[in-house]
N, C-alpha and C positions, 0 to 999 in steps of 0.2 A: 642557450637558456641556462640560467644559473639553476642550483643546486636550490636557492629559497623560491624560486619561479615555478618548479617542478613540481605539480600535482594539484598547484592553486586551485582552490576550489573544490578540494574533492575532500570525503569522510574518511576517517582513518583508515575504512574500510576500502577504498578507492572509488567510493560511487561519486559521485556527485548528486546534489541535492536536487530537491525535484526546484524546477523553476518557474514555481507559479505560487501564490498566496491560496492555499486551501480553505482560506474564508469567502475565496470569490471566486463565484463559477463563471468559465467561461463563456462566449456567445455560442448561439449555434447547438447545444448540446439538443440530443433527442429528447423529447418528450415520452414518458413511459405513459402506456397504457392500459389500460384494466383487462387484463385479458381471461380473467375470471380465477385466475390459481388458487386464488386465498379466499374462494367464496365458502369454503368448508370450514375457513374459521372461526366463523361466524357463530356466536353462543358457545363452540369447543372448551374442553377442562383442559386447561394445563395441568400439564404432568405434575406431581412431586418430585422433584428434582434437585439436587444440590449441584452448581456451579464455580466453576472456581473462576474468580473477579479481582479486579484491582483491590478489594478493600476484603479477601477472603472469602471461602465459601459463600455461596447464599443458596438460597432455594428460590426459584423463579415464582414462586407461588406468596413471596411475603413483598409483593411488589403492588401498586395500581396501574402503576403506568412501565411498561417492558418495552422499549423503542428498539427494533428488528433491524440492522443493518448490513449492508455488506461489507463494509471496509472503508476505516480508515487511512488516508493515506500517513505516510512518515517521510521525514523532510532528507535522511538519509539514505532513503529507495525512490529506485524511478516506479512510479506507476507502470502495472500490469498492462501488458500489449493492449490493447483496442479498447482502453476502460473508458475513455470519453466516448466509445461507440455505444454502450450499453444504456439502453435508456432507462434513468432513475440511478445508474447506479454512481454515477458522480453529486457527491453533496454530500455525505456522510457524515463530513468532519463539521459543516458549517451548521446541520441538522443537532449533533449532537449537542455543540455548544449554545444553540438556542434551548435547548431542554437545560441544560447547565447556568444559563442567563435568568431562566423565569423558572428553576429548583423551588427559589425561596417560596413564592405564588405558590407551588404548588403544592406543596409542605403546608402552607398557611391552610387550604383545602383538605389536608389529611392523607395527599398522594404520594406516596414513596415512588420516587424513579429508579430505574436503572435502564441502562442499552447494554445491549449483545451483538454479539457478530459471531460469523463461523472464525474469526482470526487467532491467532496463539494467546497463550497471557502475556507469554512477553509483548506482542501486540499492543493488546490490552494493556498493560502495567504503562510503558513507555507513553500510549495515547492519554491516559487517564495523569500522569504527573503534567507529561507540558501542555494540559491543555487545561490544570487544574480543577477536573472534574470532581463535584463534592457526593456526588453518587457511587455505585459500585457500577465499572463498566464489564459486563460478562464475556466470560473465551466461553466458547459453543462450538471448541474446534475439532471435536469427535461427533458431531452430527446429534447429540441426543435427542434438545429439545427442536432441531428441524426435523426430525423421524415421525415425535411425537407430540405436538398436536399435527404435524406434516407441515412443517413451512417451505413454500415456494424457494427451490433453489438453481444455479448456473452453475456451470462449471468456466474460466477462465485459466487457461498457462497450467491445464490439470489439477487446479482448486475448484472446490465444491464451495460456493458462498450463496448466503442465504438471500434472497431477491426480495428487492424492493424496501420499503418498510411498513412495516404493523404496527399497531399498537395493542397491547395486549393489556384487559384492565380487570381489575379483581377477579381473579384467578378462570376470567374464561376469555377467549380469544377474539378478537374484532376487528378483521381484517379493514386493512384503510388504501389498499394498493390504488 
């Protein structure tokens, strides 16, 4: 093997990229279903809260539309041990960019977006540049706003991520599990 053959394919970090297109889920995935966790959030107050987001602080309360996620993936890491087992929680990244697709729509309406996830900012920072999101996408990675209003969460590889998705619209809660 030569010296330029050596490591083909892999990050500078030595990983190799995930090998799949994150806009297309694959077959077969579980289906999630309502098993009642997020039935408490139903009419709930969001907290006053300042989060730190790709686009700086915000308060999850100057929002209409707060889209609840688990994770993104990044094209630099392998996906988390058993994550196509978990049902609902593959599609993150093709979810988010349909909120990013029809922004405009919703703006036009008077709805400010944002998504969250339990993930880092650098997470976040990294997801929100290549995937050019024109919203603030929020780190929730000290658990605040899942404590309070209580969002449904997993733990995966000793991460705590926030399960399924919500929607959360003018500052009170409405679970969509």
């Amino acid at each position: 093997m030569s010296n330029r053959s050596k490591g083909r394919g892999l990050t500078p970090g030595g990983v190799r990229p995930q090998q799949f297109d994150p806009q297309v889920l694959p077959d077969g995935l579980p289906v999630p279903a309502d098993d009642g966790a997020a039935d408490h959030l139903n009419g709930a107050e969001l907290p006053d809260v300042v989060l730190p987001s790709s686009q700086g602080g915000v308060n999850v309360r100057d929002f209409e539309v707060l889209y609840v996620y688990p994770r993104t993936g990044r094209p630099d890491r392998p996906l988390l041990p058993g994550w196509d087992e978990i049902p609902g929680a593959r599609g993150c990244t093709p979810q988010s960019c349909g909120f990013r697709d029809h922004n405009a729509e919703l703006a036009a309406l008077g709805a400010r977006v944002a998504g969250l996830s339990a993930q880092s900012l650098d997470d976040q920072m990294e997801f929100a540049r290549r995937n050019e999101m024109p919203f603030p996408v929020i780190s929730d990675e000290w658990l605040d706003l899942a404590r309070d209003p209580g969002l449904p969460t997993f733990d995966v590889e000793g991460l705590v991520k926030t399960a399924e998705v919500y929607a959360l619209t003018a500052q009170k809660a409405c679970g969509v599990a």
